[in-house]
C-alpha positions in Angstrom: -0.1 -18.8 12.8 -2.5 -15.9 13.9 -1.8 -12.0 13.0 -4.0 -9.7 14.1 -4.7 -6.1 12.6 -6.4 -3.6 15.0 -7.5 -0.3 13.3 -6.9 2.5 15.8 -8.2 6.3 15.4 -7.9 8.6 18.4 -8.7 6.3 21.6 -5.4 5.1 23.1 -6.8 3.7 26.1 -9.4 1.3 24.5 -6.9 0.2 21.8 -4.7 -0.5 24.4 -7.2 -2.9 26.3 -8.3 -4.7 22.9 -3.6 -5.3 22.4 -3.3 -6.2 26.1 -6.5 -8.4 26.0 -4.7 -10.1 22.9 -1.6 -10.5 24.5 -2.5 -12.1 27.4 -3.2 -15.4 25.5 -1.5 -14.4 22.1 2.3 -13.6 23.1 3.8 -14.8 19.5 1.5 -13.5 17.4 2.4 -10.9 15.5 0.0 -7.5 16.3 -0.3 -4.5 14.0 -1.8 -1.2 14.8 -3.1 1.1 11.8 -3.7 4.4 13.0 -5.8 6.2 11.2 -4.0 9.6 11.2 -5.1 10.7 14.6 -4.8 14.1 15.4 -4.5 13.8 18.8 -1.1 11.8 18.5 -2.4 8.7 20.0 -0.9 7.0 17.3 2.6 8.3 18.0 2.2 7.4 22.0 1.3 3.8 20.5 4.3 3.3 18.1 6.4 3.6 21.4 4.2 0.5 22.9 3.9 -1.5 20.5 4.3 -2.6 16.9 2.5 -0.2 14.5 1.5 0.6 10.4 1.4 4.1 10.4 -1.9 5.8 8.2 -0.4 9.1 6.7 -3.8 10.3 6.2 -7.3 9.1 7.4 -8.4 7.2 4.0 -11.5 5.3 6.4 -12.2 2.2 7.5 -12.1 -0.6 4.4 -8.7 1.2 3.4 -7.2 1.9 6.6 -7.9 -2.2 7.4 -6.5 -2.9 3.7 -3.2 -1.2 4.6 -2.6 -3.1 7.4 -3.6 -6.2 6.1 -1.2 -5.2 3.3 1.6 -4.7 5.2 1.4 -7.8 8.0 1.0 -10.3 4.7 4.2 -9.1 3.8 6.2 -9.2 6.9 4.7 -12.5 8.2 4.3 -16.3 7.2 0.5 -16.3 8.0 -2.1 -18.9 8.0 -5.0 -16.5 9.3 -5.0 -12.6 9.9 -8.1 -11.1 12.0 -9.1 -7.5 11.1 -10.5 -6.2 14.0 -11.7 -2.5 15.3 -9.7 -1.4 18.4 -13.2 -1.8 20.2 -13.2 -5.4 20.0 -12.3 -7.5 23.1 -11.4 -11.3 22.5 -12.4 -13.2 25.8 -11.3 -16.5 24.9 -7.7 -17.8 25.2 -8.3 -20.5 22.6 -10.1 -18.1 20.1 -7.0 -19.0 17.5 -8.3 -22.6 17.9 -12.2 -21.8 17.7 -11.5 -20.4 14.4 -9.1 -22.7 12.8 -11.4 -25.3 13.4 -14.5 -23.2 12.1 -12.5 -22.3 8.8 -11.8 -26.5 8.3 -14.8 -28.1 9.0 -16.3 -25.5 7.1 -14.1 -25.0 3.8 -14.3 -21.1 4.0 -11.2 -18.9 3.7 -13.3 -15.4 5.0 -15.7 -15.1 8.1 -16.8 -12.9 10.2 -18.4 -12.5 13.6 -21.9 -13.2 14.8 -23.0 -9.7 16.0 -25.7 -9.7 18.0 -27.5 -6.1 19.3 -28.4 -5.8 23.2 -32.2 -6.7 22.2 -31.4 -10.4 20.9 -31.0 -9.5 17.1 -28.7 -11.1 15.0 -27.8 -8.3 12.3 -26.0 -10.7 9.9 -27.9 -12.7 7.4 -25.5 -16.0 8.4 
């Protein structure tokens, strides 16, 4: 089973397209919102939406992403959990599949995405 952990800092509506996006082929998959300590009180207006780990102060991105990670591995019986910014729009409906398959064939317990900038280049070294 797939969780997902979006870190979320001041842009409701984009976090809110990356969770719909998600839970259009991911309806049993348990979703987790860190907000960052936003001061514009998105993060409140999210808590009423969805499920949410609430960020008392804005510790950045690597701790931020370790809180939630923290707290969905203790709530949930997981076999993978994505760490994802709230800017990051899965397109396909069998992505849980993609990467299951990827992490067998390949033996690797951590990956991460092939990012690609609008001229062609690949920025990481895999």
């Amino acid at each position: 089973m797939f969780g997902y952990v979006i870190l979320h800092y001041q842009s409701i509506e984009i976090t809110k397209k990356c969770v719909d996006k998600l839970l259009m082929f991911s309806k049993t998959n348990p979703i987790v919102i860190v907000d960052n300590c936003s001061p514009n009180g998105s993060g409140k207006q999210l808590e009423k939406m969805y499920s949410k780990c609430t960020n008392e102060e804005n510790q950045g991105f690597a701790k931020g992403n370790n809180l939630g990670y923290q707290y969905i591995k203790r709530k949930y019986s997981l076999s993978y959990v994505v760490v994802m910014n709230n800017d990051i729009m899965i397109e396909n409906n069998d992505f849980d599949v993609i990467i299951e398959q990827f992490m067998e064939k390949n033996g690797v317990d951590v990956c991460g995405p092939d990012m690609v900038t609008l001229k062609g280049n690949h920025q990481n070294p895999l």
